[in-house]
LOLODREN-50853 format. One record per atom (N, C-alpha, C): chain; atom name; x, z, y. Coordinates in pm, 1 decimal, decimal comma. Layout:
BEGIN
<node><chain>A</chain><atom>CA</atom><u>X</u><w>Z</w><v>Y</v></node>
...
//
This chain:
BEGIN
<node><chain>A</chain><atom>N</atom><u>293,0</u><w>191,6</w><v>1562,7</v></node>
<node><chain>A</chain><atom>CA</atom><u>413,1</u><w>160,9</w><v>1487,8</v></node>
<node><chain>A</chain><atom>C</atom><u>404,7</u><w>15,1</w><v>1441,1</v></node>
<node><chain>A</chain><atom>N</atom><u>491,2</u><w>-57,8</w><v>1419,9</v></node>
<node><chain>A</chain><atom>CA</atom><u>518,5</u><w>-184,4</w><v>1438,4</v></node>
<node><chain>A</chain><atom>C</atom><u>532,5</u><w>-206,4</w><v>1263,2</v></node>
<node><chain>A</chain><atom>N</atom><u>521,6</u><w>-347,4</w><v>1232,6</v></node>
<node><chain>A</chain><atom>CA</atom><u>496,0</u><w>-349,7</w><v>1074,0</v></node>
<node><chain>A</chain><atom>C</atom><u>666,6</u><w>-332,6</w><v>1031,3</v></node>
<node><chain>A</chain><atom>N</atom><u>740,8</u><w>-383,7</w><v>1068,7</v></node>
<node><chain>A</chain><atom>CA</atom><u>865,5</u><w>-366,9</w><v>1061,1</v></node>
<node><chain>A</chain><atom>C</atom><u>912,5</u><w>-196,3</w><v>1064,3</v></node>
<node><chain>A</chain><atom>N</atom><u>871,1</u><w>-161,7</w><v>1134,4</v></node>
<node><chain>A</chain><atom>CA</atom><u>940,3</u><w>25,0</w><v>1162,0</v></node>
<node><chain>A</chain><atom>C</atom><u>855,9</u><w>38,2</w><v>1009,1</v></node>
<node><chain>A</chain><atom>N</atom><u>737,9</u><w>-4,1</w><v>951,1</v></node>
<node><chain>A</chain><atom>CA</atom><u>656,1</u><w>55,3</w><v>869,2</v></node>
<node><chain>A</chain><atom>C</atom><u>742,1</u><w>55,7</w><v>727,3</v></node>
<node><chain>A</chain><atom>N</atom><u>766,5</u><w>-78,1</w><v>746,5</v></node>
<node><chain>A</chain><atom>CA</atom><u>864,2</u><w>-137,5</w><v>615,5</v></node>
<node><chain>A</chain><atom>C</atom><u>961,0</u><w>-40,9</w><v>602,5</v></node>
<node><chain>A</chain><atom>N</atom><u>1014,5</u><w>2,2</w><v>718,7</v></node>
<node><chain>A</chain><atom>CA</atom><u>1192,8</u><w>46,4</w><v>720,8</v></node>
<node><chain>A</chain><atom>C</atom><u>1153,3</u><w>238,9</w><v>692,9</v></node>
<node><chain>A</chain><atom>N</atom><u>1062,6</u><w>225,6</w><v>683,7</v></node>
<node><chain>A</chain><atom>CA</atom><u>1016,0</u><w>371,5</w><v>664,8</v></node>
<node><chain>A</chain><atom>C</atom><u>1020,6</u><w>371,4</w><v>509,8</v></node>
<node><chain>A</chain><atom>N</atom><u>916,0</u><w>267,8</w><v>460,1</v></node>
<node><chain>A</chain><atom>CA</atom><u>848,6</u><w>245,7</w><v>343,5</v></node>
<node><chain>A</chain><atom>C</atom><u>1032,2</u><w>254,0</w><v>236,2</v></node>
<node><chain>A</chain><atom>N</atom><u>1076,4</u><w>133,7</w><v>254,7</v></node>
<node><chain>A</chain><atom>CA</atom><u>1200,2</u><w>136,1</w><v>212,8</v></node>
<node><chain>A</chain><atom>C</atom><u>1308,9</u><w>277,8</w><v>196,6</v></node>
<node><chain>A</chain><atom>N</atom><u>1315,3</u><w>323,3</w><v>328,1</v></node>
<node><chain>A</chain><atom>CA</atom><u>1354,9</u><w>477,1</w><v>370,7</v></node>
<node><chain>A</chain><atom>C</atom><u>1342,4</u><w>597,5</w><v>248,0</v></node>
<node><chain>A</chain><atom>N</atom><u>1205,1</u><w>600,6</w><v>212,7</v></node>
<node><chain>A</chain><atom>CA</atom><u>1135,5</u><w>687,2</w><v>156,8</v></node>
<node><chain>A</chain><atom>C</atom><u>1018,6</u><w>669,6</w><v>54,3</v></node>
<node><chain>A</chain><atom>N</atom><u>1113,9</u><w>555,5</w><v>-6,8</v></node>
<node><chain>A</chain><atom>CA</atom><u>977,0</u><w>480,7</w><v>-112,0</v></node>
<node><chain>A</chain><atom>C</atom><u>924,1</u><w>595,5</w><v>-196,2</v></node>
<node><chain>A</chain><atom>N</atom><u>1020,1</u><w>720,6</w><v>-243,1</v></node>
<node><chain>A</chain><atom>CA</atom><u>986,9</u><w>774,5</w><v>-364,5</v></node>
<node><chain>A</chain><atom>C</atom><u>841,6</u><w>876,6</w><v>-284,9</v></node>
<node><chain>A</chain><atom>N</atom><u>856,7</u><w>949,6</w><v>-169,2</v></node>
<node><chain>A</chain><atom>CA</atom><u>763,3</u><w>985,6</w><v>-82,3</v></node>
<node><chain>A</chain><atom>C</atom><u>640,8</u><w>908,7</w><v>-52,3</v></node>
<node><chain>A</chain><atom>N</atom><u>618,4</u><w>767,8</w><v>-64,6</v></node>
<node><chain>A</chain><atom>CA</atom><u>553,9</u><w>703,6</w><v>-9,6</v></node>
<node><chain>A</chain><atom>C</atom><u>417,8</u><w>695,7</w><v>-102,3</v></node>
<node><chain>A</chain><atom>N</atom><u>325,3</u><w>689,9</w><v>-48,8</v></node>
<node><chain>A</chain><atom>CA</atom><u>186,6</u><w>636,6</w><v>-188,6</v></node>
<node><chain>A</chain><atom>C</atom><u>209,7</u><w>537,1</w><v>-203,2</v></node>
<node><chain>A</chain><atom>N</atom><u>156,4</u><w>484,2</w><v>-343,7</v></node>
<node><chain>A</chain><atom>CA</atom><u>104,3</u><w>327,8</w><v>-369,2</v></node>
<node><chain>A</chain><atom>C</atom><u>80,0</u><w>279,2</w><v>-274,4</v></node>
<node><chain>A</chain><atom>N</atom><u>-52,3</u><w>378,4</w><v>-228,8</v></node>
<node><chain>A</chain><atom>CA</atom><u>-189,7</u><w>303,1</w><v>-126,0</v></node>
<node><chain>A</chain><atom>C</atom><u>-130,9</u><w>269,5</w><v>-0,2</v></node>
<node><chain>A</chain><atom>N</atom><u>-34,0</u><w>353,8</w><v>42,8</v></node>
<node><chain>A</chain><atom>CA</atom><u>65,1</u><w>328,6</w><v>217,2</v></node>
<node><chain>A</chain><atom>C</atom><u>122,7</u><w>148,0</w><v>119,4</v></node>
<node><chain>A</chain><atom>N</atom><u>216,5</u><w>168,9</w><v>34,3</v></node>
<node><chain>A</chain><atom>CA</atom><u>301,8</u><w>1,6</w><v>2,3</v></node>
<node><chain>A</chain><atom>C</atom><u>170,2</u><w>-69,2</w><v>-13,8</v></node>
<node><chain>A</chain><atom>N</atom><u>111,8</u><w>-64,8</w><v>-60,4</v></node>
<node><chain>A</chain><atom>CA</atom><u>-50,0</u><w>-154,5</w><v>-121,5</v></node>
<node><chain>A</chain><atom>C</atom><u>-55,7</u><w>-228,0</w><v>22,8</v></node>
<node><chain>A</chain><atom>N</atom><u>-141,2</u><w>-123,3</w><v>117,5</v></node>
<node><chain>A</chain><atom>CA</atom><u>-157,7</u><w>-166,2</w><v>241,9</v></node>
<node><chain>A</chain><atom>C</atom><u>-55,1</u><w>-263,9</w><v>338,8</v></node>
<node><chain>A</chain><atom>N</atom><u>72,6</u><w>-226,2</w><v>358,6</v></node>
<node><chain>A</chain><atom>CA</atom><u>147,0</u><w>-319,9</w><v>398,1</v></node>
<node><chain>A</chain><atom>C</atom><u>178,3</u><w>-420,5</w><v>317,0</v></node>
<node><chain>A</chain><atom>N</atom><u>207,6</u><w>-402,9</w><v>193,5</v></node>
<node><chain>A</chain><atom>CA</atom><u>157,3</u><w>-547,0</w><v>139,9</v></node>
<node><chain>A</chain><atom>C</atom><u>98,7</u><w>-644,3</w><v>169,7</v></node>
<node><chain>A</chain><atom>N</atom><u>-29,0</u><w>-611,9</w><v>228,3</v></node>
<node><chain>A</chain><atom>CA</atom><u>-176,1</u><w>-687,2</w><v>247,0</v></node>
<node><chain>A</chain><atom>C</atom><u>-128,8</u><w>-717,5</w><v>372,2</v></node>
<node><chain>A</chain><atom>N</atom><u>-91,3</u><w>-667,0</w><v>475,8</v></node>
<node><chain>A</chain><atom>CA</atom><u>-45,9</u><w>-701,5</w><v>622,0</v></node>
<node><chain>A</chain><atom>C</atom><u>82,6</u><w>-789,7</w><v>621,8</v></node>
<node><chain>A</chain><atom>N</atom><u>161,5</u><w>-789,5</w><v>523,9</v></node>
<node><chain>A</chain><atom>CA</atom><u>243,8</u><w>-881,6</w><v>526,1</v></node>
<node><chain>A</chain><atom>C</atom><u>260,3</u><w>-1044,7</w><v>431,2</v></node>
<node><chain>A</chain><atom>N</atom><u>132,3</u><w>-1044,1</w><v>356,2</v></node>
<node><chain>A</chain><atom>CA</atom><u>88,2</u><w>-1107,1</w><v>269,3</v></node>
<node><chain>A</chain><atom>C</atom><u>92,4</u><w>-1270,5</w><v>332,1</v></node>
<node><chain>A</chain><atom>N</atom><u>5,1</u><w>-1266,0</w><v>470,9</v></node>
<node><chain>A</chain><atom>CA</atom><u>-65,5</u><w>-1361,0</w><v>515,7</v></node>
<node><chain>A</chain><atom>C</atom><u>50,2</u><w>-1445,0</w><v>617,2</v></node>
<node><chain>A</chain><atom>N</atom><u>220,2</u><w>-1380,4</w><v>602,5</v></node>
<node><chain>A</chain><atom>CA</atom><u>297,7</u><w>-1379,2</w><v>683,2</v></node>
<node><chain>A</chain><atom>C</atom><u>422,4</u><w>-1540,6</w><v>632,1</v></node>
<node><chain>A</chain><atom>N</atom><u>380,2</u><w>-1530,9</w><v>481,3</v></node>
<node><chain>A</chain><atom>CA</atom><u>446,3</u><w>-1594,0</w><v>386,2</v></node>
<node><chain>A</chain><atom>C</atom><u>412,8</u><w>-1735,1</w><v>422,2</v></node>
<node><chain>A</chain><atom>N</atom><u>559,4</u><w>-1859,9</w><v>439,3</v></node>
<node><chain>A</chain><atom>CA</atom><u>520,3</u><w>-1951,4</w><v>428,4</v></node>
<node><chain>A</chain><atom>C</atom><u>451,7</u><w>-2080,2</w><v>336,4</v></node>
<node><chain>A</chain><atom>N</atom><u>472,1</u><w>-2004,6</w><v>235,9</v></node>
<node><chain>A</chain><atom>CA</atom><u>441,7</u><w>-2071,6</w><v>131,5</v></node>
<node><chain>A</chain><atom>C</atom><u>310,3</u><w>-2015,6</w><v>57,7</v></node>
<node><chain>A</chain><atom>N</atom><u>200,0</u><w>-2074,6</w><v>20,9</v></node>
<node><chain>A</chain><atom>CA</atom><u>108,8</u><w>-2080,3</w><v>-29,9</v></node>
<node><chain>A</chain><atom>C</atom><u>101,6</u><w>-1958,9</w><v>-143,8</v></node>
<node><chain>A</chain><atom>N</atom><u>149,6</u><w>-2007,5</w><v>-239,7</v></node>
<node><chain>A</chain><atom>CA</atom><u>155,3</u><w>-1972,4</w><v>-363,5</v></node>
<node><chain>A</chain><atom>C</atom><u>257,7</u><w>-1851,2</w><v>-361,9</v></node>
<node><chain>A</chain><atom>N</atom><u>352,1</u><w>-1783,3</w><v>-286,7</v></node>
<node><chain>A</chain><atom>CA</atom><u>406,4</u><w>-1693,2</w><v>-317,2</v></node>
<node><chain>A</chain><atom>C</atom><u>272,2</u><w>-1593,3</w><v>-265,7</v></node>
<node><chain>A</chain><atom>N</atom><u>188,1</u><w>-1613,5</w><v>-169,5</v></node>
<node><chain>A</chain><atom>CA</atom><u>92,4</u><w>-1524,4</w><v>-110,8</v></node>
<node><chain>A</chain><atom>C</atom><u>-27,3</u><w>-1480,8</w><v>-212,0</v></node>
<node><chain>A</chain><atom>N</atom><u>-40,3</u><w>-1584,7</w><v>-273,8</v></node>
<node><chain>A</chain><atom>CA</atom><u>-112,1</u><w>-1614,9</w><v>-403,6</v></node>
<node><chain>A</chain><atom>C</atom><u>-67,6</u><w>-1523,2</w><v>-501,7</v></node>
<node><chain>A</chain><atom>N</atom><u>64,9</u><w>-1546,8</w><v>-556,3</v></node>
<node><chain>A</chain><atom>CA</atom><u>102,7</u><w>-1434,5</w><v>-643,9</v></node>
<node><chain>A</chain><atom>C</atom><u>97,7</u><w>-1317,0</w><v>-598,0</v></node>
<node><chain>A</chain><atom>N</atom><u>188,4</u><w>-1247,4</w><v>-456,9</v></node>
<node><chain>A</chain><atom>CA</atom><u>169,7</u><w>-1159,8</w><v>-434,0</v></node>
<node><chain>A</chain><atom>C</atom><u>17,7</u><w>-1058,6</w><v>-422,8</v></node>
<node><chain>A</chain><atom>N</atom><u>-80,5</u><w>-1175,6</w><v>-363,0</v></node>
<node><chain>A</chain><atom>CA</atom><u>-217,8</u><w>-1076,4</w><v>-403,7</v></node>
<node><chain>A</chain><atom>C</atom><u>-239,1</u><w>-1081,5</w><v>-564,6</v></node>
<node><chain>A</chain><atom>N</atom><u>-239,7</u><w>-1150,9</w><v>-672,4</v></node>
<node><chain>A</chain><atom>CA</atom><u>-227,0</u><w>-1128,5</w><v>-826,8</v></node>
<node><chain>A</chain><atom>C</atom><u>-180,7</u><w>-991,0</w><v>-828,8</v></node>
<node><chain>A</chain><atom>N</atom><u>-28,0</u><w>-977,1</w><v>-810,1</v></node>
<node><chain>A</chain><atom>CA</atom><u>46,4</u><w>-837,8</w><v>-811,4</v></node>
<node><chain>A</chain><atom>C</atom><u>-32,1</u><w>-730,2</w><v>-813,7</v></node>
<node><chain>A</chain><atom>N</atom><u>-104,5</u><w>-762,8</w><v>-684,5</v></node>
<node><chain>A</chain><atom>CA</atom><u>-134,8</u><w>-608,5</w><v>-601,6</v></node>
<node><chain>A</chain><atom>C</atom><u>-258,6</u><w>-582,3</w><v>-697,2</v></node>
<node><chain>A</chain><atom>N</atom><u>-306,1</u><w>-659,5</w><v>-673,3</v></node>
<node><chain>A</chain><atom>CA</atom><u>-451,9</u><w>-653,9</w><v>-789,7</v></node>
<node><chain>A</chain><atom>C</atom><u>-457,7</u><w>-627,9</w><v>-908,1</v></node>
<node><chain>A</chain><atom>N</atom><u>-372,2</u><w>-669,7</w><v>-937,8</v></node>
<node><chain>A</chain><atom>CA</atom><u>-291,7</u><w>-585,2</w><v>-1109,6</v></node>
<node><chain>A</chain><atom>C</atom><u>-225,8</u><w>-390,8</w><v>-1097,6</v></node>
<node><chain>A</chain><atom>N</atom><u>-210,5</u><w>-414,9</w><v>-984,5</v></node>
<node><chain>A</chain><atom>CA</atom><u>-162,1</u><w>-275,7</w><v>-916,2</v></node>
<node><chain>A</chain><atom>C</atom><u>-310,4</u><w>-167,2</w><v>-898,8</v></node>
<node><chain>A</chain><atom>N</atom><u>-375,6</u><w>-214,1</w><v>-833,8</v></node>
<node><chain>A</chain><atom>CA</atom><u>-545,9</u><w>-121,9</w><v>-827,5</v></node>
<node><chain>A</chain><atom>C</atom><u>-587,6</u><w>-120,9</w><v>-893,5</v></node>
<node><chain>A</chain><atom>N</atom><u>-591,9</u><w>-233,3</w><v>-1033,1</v></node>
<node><chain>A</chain><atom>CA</atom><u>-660,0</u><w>-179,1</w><v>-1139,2</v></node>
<node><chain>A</chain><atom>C</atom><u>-613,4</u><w>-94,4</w><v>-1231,9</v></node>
<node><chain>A</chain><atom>N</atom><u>-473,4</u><w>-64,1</w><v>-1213,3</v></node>
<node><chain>A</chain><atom>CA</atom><u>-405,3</u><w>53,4</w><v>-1313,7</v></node>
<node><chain>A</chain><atom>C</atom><u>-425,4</u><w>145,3</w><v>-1222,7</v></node>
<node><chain>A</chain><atom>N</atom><u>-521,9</u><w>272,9</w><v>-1341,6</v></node>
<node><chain>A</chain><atom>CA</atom><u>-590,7</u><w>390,0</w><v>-1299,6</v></node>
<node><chain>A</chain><atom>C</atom><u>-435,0</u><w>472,6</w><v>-1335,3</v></node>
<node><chain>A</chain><atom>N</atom><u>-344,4</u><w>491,3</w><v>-1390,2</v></node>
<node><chain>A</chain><atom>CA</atom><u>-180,9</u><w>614,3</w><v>-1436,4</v></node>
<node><chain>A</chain><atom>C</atom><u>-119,3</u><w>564,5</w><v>-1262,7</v></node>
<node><chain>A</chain><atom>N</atom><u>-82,9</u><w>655,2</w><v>-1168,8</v></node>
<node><chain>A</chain><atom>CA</atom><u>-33,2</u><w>659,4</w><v>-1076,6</v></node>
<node><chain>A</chain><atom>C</atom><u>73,3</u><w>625,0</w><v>-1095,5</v></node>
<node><chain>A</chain><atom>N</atom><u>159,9</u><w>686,6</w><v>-1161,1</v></node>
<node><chain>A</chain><atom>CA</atom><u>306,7</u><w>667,7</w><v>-1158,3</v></node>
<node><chain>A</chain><atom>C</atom><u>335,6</u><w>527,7</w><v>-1232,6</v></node>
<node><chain>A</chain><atom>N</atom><u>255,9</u><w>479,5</w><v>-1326,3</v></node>
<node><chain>A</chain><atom>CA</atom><u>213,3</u><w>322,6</w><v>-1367,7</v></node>
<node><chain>A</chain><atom>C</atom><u>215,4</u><w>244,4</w><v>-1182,0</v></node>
<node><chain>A</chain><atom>N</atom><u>119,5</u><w>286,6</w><v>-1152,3</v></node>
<node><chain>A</chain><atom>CA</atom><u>156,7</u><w>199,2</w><v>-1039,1</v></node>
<node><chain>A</chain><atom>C</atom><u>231,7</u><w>171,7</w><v>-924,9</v></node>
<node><chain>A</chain><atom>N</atom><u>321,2</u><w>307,5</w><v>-966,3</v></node>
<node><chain>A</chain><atom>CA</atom><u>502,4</u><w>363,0</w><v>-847,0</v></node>
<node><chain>A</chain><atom>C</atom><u>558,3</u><w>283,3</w><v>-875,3</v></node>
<node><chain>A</chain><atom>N</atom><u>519,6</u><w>259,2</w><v>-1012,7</v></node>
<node><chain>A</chain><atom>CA</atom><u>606,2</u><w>183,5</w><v>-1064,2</v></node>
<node><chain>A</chain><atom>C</atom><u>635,1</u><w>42,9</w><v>-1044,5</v></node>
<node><chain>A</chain><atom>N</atom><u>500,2</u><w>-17,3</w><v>-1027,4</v></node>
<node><chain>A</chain><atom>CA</atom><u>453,8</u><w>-151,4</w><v>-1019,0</v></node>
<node><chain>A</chain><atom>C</atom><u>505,8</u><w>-173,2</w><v>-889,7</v></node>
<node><chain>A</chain><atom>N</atom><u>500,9</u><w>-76,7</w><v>-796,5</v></node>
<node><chain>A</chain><atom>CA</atom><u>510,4</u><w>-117,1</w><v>-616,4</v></node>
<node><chain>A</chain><atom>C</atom><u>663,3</u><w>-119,7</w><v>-605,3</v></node>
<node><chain>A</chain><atom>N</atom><u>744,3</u><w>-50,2</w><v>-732,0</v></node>
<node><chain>A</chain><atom>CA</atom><u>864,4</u><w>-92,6</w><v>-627,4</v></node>
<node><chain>A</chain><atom>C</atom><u>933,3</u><w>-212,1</w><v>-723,9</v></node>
<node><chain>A</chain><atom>N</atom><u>804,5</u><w>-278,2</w><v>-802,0</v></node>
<node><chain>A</chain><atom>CA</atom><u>883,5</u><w>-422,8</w><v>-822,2</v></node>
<node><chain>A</chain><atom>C</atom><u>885,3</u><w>-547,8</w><v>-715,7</v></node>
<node><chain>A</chain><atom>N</atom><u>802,4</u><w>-485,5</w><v>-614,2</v></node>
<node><chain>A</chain><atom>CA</atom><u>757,9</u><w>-573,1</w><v>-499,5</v></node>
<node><chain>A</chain><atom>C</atom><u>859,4</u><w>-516,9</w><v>-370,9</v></node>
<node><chain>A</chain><atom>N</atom><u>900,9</u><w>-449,4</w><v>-393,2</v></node>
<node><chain>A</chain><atom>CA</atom><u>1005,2</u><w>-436,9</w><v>-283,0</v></node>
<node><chain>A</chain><atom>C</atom><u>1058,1</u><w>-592,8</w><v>-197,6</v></node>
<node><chain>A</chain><atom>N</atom><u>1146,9</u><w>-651,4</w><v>-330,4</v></node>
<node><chain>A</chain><atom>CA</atom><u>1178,0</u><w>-757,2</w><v>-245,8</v></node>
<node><chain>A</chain><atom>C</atom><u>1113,4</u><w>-819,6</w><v>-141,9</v></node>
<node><chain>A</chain><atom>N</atom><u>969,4</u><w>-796,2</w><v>-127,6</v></node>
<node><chain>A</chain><atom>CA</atom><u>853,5</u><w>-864,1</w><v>-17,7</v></node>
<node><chain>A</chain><atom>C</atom><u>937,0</u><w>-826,2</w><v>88,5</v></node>
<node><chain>A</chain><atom>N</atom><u>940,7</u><w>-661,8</w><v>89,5</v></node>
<node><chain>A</chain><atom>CA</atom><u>958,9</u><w>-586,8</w><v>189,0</v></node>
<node><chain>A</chain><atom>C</atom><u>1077,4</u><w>-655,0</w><v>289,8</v></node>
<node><chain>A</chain><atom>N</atom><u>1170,7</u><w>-655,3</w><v>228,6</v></node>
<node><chain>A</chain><atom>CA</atom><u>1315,9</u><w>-735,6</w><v>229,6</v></node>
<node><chain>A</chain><atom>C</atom><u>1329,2</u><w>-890,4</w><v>313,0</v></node>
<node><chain>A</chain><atom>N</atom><u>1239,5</u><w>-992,3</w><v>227,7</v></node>
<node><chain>A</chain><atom>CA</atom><u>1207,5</u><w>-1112,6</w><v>253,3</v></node>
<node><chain>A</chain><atom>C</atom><u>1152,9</u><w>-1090,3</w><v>411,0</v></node>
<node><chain>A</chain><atom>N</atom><u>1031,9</u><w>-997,6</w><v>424,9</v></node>
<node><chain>A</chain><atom>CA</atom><u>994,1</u><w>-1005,0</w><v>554,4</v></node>
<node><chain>A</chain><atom>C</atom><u>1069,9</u><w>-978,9</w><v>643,8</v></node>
<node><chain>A</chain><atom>N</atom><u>1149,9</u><w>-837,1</w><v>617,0</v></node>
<node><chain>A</chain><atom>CA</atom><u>1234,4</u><w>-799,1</w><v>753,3</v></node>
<node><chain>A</chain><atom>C</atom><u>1339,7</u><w>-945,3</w><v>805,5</v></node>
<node><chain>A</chain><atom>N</atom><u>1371,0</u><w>-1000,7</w><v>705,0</v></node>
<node><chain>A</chain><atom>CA</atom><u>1472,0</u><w>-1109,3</w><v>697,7</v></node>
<node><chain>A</chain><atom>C</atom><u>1437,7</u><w>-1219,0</w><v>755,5</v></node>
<node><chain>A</chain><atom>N</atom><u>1267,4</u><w>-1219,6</w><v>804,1</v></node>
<node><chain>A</chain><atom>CA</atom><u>1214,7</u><w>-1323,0</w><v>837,8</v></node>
<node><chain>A</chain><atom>C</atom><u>1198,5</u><w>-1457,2</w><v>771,0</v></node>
<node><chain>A</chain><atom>N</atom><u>1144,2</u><w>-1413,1</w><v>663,0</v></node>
<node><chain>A</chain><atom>CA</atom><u>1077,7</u><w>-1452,5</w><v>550,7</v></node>
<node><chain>A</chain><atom>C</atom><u>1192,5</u><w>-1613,9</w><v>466,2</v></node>
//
């Protein structure tokens, strides 16, 4: 499956989805960013994201990052 079908899934069915599935494409789409410093923040994010042990604390956290999701399909 292609990172794109992954996204359009992820998006699809965020409330279904784990952290750890968005976490992961995160990280695969991280390195995709042209700009330095948005890649920079985005790993901050995520890392702020694994260290909150309340799950739904961190449902929470992942779908403030959506827009990534978005930016990428859009071709950044």
């Amino acid at each position: 499956m292609s990172l794109e079908q992954e996204i359009k899934i992820i998006l699809e069915n965020f409330d279904s989805t784990s952290s750890e599935k968005i976490i992961d494409v995160l990280n695969q789409i991280k390195p995709h960013f042209k700009n330095e410093l948005i890649s920079e923040y985005l790993e901050g994010k995520i890392q702020k994201i694994l260290d909150l042990s309340d799950k739904s604390e961190q449902k929470k956290q992942c779908k403030a990052l959506l827009p990534y999701f978005d930016w990428y399909l859009q071709g950044l």
